[in-house]
Backbone as CSV, one residue per row, in Angstrom:
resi,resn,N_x,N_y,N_z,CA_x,CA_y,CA_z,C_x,C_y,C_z
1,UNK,22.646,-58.709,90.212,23.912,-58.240,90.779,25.063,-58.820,89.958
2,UNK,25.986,-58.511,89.487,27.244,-58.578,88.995,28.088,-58.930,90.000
3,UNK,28.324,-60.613,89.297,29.688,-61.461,89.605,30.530,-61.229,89.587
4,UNK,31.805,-61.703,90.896,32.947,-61.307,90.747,33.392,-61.399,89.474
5,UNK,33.543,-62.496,89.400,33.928,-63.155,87.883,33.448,-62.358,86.545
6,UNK,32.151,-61.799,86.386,31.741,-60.673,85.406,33.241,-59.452,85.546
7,UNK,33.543,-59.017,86.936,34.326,-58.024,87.252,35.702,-58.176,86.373
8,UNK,35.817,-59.555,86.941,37.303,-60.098,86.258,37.029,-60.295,84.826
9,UNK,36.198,-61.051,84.047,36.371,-60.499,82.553,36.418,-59.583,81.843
10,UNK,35.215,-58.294,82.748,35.799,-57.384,81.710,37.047,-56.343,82.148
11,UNK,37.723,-56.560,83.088,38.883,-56.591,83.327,39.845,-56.718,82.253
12,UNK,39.857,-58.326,82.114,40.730,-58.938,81.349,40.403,-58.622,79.859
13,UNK,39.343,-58.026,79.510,39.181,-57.556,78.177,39.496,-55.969,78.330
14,UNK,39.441,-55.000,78.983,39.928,-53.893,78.778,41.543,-53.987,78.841
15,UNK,41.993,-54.982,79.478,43.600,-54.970,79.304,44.187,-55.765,78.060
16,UNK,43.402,-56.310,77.459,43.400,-57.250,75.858,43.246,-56.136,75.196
17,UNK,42.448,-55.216,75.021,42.011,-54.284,74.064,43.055,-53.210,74.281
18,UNK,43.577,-52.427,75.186,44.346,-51.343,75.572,46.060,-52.449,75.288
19,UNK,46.445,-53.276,75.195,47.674,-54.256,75.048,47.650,-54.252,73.291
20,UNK,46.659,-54.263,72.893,46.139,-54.711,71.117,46.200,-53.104,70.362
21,UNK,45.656,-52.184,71.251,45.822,-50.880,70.626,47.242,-50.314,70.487
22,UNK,48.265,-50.297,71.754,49.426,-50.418,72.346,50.158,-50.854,71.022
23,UNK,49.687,-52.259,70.975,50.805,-53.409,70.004,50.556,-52.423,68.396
24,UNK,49.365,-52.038,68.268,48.704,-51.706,67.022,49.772,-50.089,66.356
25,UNK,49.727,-49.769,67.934,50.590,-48.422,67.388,51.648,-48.147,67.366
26,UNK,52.574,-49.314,67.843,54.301,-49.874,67.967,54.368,-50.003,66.397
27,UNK,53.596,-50.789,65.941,53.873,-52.039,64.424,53.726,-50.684,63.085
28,UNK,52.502,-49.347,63.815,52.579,-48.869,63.093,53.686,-47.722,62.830
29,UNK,54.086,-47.482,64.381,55.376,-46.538,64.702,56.367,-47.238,63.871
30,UNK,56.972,-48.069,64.109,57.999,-49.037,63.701,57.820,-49.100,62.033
31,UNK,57.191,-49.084,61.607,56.715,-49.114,59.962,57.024,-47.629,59.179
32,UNK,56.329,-46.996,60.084,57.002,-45.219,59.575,58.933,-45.438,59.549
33,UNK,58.881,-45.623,60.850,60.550,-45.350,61.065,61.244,-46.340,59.808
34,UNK,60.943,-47.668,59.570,61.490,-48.060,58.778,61.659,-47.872,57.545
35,UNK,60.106,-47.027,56.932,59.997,-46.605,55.687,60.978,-45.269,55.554
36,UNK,61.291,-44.357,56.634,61.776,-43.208,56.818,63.546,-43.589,56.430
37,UNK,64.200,-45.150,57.078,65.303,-45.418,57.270,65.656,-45.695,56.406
38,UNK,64.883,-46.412,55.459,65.357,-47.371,53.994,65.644,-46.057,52.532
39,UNK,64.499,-45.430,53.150,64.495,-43.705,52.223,66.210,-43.034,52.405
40,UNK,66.644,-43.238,53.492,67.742,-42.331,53.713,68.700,-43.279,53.736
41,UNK,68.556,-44.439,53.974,69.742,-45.086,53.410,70.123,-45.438,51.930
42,UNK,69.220,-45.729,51.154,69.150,-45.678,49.887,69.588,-44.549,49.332
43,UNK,68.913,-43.413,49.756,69.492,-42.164,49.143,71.414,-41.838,49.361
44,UNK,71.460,-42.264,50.265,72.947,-42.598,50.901,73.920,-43.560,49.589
45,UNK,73.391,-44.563,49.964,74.177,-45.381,48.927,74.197,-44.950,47.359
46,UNK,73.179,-44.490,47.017,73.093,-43.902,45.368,74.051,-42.765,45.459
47,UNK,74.051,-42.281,46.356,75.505,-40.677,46.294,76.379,-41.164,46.803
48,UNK,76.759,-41.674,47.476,78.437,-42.316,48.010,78.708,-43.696,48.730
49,UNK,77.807,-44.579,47.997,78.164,-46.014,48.507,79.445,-46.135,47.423
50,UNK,79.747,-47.334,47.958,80.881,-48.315,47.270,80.796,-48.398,46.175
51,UNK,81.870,-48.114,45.175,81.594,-48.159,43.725,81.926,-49.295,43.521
52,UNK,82.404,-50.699,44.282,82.924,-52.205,43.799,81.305,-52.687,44.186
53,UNK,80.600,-53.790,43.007,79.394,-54.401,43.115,79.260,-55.080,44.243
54,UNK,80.109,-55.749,44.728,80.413,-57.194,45.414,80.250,-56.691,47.082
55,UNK,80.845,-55.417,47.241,80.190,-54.760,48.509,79.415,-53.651,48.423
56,UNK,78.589,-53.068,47.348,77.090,-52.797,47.755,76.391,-53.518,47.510
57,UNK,76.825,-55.485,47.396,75.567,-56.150,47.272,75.256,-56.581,48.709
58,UNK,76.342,-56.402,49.280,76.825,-56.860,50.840,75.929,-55.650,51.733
59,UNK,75.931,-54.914,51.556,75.766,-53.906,52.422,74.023,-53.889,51.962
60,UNK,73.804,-53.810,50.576,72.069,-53.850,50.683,71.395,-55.088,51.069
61,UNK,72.469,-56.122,51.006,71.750,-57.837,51.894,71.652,-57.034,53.258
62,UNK,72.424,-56.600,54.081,72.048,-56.273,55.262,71.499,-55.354,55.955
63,UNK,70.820,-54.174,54.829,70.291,-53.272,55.142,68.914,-53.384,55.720
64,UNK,67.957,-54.545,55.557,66.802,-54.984,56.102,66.863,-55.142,57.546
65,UNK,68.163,-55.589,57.847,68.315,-56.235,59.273,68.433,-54.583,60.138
66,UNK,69.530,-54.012,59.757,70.263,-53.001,60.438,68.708,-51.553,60.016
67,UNK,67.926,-51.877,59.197,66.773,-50.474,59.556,66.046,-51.222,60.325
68,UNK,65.411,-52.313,60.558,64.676,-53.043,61.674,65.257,-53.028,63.031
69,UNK,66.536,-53.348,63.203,67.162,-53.152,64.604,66.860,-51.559,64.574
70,UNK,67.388,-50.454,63.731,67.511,-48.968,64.288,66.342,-48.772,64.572
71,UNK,65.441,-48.918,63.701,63.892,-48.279,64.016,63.588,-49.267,65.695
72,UNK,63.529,-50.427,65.870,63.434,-51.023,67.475,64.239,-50.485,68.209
73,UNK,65.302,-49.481,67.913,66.185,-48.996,69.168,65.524,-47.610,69.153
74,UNK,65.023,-47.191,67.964,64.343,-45.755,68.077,62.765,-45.701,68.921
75,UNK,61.785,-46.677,68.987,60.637,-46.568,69.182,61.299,-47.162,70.847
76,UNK,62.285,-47.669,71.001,62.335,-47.768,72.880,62.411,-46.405,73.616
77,UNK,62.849,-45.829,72.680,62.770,-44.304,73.153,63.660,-44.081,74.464
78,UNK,65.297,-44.565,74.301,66.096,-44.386,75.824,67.016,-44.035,75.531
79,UNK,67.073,-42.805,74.647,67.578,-41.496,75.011,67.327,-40.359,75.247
80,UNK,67.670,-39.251,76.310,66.647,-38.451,76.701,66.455,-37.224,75.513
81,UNK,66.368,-37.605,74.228,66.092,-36.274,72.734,64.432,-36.827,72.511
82,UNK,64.223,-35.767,72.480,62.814,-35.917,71.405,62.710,-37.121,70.184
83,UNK,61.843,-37.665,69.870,62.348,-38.539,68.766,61.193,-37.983,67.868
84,UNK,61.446,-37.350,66.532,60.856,-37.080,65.334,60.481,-38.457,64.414
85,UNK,59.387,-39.260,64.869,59.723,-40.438,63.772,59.180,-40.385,62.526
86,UNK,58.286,-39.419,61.568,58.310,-38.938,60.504,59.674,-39.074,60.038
87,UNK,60.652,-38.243,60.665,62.286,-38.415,59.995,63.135,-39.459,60.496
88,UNK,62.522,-40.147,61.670,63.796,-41.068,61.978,64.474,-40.306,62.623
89,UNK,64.462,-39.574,63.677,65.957,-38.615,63.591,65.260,-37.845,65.281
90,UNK,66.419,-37.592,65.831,66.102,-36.852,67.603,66.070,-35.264,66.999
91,UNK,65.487,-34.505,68.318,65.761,-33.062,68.133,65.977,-32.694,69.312
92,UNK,66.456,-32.050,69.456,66.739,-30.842,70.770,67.147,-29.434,70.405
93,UNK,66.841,-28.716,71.323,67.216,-27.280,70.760,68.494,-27.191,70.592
94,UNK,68.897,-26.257,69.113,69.809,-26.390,68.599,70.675,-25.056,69.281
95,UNK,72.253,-25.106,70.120,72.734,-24.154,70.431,72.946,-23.117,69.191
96,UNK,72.961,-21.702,69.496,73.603,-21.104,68.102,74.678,-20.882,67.433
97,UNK,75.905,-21.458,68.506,77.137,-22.026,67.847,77.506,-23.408,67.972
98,UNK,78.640,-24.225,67.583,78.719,-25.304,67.913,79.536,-25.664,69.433
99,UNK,78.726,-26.009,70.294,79.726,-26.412,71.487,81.025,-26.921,71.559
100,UNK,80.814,-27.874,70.776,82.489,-28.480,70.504,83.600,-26.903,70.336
101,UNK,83.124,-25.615,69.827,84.377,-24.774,69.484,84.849,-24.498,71.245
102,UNK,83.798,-24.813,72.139,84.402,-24.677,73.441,85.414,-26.093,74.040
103,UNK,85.455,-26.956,73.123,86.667,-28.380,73.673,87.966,-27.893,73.685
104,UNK,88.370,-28.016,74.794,90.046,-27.793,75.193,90.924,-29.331,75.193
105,UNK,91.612,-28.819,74.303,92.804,-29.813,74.039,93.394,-30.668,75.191
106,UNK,93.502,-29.790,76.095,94.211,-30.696,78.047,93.076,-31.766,78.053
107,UNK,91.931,-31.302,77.912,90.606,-31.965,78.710,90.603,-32.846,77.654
108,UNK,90.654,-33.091,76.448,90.816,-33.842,75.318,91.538,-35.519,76.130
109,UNK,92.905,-34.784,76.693,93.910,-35.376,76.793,93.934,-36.277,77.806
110,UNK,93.731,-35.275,78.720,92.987,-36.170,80.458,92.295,-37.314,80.635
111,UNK,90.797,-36.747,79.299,89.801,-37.895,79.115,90.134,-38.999,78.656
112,UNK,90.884,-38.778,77.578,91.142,-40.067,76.859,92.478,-41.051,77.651
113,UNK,93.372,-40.339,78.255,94.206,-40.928,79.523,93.532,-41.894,79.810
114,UNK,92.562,-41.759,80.672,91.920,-42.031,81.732,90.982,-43.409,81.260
115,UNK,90.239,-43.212,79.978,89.070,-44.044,79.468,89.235,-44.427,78.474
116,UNK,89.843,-43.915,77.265,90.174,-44.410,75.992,90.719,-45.918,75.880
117,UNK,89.654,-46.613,75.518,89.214,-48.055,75.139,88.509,-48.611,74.085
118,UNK,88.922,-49.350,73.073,88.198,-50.412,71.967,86.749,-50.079,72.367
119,UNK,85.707,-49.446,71.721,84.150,-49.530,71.973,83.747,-48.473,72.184
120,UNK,84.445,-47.782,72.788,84.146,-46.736,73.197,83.557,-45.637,72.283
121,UNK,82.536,-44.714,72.193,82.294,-44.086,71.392,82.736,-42.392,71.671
122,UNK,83.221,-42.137,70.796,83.983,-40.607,70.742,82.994,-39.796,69.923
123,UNK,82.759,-37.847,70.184,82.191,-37.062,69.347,83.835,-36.722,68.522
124,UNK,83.393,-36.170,67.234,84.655,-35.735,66.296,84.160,-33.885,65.611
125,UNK,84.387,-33.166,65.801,83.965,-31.970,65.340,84.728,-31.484,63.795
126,UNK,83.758,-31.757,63.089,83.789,-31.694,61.606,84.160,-30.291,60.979
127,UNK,84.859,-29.897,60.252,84.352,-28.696,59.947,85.201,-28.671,58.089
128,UNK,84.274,-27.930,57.443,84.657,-27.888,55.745,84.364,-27.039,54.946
129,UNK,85.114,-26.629,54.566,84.557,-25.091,54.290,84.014,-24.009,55.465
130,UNK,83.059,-23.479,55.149,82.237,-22.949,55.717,81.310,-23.473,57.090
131,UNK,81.378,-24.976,56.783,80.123,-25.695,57.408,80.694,-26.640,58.560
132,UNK,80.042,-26.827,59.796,80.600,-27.486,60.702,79.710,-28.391,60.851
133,UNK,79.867,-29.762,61.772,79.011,-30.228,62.542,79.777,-31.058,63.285
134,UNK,78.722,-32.051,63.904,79.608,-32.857,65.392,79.257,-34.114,64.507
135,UNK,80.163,-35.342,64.690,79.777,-36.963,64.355,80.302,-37.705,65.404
136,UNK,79.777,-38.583,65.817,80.258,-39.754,66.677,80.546,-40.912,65.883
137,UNK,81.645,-41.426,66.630,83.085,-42.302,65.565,83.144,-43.573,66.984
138,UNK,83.603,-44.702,66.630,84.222,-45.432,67.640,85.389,-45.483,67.804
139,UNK,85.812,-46.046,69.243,87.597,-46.461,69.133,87.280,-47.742,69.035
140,UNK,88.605,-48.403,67.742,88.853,-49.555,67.758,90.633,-50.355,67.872
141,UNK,91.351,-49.199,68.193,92.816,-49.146,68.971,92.954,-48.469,69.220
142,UNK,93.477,-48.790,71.317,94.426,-47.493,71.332,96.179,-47.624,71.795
143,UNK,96.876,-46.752,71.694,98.222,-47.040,72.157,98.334,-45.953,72.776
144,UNK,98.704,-46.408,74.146,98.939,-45.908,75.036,100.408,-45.145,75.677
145,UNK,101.261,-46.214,74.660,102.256,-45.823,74.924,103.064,-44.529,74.108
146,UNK,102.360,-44.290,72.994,102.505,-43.271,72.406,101.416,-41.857,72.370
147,UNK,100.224,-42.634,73.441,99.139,-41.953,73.563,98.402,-41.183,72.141
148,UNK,97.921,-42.352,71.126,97.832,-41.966,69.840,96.083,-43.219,70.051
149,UNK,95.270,-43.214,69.431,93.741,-43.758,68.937,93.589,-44.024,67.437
150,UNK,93.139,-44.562,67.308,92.288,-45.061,65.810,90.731,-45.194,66.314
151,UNK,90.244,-44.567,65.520,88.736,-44.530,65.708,87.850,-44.963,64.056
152,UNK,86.935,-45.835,63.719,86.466,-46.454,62.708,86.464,-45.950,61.363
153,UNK,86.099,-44.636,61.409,85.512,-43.931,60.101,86.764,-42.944,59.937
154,UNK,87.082,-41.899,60.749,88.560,-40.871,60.849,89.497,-41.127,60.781
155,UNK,90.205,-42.434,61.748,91.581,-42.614,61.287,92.262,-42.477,62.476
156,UNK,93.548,-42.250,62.715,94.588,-41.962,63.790,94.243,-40.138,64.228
157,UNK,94.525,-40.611,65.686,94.512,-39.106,66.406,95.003,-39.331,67.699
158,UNK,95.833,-38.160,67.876,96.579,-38.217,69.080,95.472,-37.743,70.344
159,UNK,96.159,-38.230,71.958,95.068,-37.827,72.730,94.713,-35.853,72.801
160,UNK,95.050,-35.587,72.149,95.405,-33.940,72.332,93.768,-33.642,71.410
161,UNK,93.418,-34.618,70.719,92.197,-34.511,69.618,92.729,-34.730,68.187
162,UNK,93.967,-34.320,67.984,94.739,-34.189,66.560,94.148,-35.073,65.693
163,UNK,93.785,-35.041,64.269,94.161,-35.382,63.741,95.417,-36.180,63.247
164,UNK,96.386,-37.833,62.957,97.297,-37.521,62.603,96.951,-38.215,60.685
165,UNK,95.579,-37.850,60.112,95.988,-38.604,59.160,96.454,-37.439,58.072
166,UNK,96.402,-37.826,57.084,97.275,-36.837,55.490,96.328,-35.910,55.634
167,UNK,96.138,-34.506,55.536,95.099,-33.847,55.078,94.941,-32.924,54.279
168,UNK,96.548,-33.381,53.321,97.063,-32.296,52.473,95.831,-32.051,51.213
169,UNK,95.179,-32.882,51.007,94.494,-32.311,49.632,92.665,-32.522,50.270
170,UNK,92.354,-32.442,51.219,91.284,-32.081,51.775,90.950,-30.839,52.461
171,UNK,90.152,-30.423,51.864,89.505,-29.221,52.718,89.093,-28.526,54.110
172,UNK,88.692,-30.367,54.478,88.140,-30.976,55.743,89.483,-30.971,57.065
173,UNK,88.801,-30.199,58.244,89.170,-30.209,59.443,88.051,-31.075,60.505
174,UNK,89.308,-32.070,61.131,88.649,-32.974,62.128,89.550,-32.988,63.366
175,UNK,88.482,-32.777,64.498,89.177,-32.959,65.930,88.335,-33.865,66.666
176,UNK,89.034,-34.799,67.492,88.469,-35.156,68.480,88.353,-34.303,69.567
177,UNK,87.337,-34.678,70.093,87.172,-33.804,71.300,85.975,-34.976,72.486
178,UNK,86.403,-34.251,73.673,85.803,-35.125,74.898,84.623,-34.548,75.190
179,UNK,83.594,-35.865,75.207,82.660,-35.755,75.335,81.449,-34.909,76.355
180,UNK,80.459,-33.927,75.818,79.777,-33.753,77.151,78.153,-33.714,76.757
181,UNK,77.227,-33.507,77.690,75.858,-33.859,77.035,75.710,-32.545,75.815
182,UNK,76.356,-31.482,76.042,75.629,-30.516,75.074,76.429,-31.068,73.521
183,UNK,77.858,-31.175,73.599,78.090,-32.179,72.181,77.617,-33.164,71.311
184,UNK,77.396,-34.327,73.026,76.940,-35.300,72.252,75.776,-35.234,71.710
185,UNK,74.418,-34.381,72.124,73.350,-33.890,71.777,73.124,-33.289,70.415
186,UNK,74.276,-32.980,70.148,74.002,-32.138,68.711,74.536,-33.188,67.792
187,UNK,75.633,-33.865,68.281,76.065,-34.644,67.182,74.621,-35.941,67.349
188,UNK,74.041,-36.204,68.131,72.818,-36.601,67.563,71.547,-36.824,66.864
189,UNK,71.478,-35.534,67.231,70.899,-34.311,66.224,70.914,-33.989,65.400
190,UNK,71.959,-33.901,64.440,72.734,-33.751,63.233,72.708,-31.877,63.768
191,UNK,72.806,-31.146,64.398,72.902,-30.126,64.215,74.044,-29.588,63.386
192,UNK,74.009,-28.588,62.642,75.279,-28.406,62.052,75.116,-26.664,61.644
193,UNK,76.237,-25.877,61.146,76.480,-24.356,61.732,77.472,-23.964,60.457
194,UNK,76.984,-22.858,59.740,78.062,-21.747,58.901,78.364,-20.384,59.739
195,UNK,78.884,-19.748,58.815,79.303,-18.456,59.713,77.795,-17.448,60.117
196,UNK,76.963,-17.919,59.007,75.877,-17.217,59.652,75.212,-17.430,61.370
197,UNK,75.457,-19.252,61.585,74.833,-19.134,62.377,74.228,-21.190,62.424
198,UNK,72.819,-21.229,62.900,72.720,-22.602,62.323,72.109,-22.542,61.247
199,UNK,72.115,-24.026,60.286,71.698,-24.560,59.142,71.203,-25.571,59.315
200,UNK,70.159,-25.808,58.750,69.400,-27.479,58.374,70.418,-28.416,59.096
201,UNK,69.747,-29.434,59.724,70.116,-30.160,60.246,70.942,-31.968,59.229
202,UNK,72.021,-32.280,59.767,72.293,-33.076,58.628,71.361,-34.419,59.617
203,UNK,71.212,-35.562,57.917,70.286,-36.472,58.522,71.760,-37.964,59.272
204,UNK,71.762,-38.661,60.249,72.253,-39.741,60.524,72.611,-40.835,59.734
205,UNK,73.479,-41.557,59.587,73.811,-42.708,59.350,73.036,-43.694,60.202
206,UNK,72.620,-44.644,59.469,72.383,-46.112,60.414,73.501,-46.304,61.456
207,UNK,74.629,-46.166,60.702,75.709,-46.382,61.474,75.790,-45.486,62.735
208,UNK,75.823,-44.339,62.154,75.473,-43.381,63.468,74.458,-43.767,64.357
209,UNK,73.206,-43.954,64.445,72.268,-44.286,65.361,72.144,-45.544,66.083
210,UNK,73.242,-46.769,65.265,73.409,-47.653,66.091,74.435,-47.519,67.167
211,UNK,75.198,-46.035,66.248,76.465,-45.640,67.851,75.498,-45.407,68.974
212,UNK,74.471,-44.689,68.547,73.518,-43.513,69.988,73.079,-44.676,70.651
213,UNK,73.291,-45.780,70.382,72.820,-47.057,71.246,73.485,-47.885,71.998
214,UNK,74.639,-47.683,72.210,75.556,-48.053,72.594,76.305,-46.699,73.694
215,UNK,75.157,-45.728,73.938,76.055,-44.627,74.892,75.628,-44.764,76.181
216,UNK,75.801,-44.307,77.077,75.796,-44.840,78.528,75.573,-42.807,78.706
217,UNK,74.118,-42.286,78.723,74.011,-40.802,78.887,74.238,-40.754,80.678
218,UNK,74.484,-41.124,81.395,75.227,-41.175,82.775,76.770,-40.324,82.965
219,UNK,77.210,-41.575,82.062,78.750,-41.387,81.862,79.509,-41.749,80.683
220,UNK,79.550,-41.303,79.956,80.231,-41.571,78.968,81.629,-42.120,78.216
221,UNK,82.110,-41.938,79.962,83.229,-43.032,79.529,82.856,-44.354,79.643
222,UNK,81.870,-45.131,79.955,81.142,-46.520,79.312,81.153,-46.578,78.154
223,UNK,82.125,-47.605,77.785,81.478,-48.177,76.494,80.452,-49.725,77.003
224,UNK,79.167,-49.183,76.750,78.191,-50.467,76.860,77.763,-51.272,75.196
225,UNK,77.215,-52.487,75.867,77.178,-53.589,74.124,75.891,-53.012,74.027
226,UNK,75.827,-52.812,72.820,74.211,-52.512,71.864,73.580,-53.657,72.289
227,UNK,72.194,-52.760,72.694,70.567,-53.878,73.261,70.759,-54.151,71.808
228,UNK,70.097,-55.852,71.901,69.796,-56.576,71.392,68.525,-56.674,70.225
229,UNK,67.813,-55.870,69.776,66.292,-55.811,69.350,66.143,-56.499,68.287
């Protein structure tokens, strides 16, 4: 007859073995994603990093750290997109225009009234030439009293979405616009759109995917601190 105690070891060995397989396929998940991250960041920096040495030596010292944190915020898997980890990168079905062309300027205005705060992460609707897409930007001032934002990567914009920086010798049109799940979804996504219709999806910034970690898919006027990984 079989001992309790027989019961309880092999117990404790089917939960050793199923914990070891578990661990086995994290280290190997996590290894794709990182090999996937270092590929696209590299490719990044060789086409439009910093042409001064002294900060792309800065930025490739810390590139080990920042694809190890993204790939641990990607394999937690807590956002509700598909996660592709061959590419590193979410999917969801792609609308066939860009949602953002439905953002109204009032609602722009209201939102950012109301929530516009240091941390906070904003979508920005891109468009250049022909080609559109959505990016998420942070705020890192706002003035209230002129009801005007600075956000990290874009620059100054009034709460209306405006643009206020120079844009005389750029091609490029940028609006802010207030956030909703079908925006922020695409600008996660990299979805992006010509007049035909959609196009290949653009791939993320590190920078970008450490924004998608820092969103609060509830409510979005949270700005929450990036988990720790």
């Amino acid at each position: 007859m079989t001992q309790p105690s027989d019961h309880a070891d092999l117990a404790s060995q089917q939960t050793d073995f199923f914990q070891a397989v578990e661990s086995d396929t994290s280290q190997r998940e996590l290894a794709e994603l990182c090999n996937a991250l270092y590929e696209r960041e590299l490719q990044n920096l060789s086409a439009s990093g910093p042409r001064q040495i002294n900060l792309l030596r800065r930025r490739l010292a810390g590139l080990s750290h920042h694809v190890k944190r993204t790939a641990r915020f990607l394999v937690s898997r807590t956002t509700p997109l598909t996660l592709d980890q061959h590419n590193a990168s979410w999917q969801a079905k792609q609308p066939g225009k860009s949602p953002a062309r439905k953002a109204e300027p009032d609602d722009c205005l209201h939102w950012l009234a109301k929530y516009a705060k240091a941390g906070l992460v904003v979508p920005v609707r891109v468009q250049e030439f022909d080609n559109e897409h959505i990016e998420l930007d942070s705020i890192d001032k706002v003035q209230t009293e002129n009801q005007t934002l600075h956000i990290n990567k874009f620059g100054w914009f009034d709460f209306y979405g405006n643009s206020l920086e120079d844009a005389q010798f750029t091609p490029r049109q940028i609006n802010l616009v207030k956030p909703t799940k079908a925006i922020v979804t695409s600008a996660c996504c990299g979805h992006s759109w010509n007049h035909k219709g959609k196009t290949l999806p653009r791939r993320l910034s590190i920078r970008e995917m450490l924004l998608v970690s820092t969103l609060d898919w509830r409510h979005f006027s949270a700005a929450k601190l990036p988990p720790k990984y």
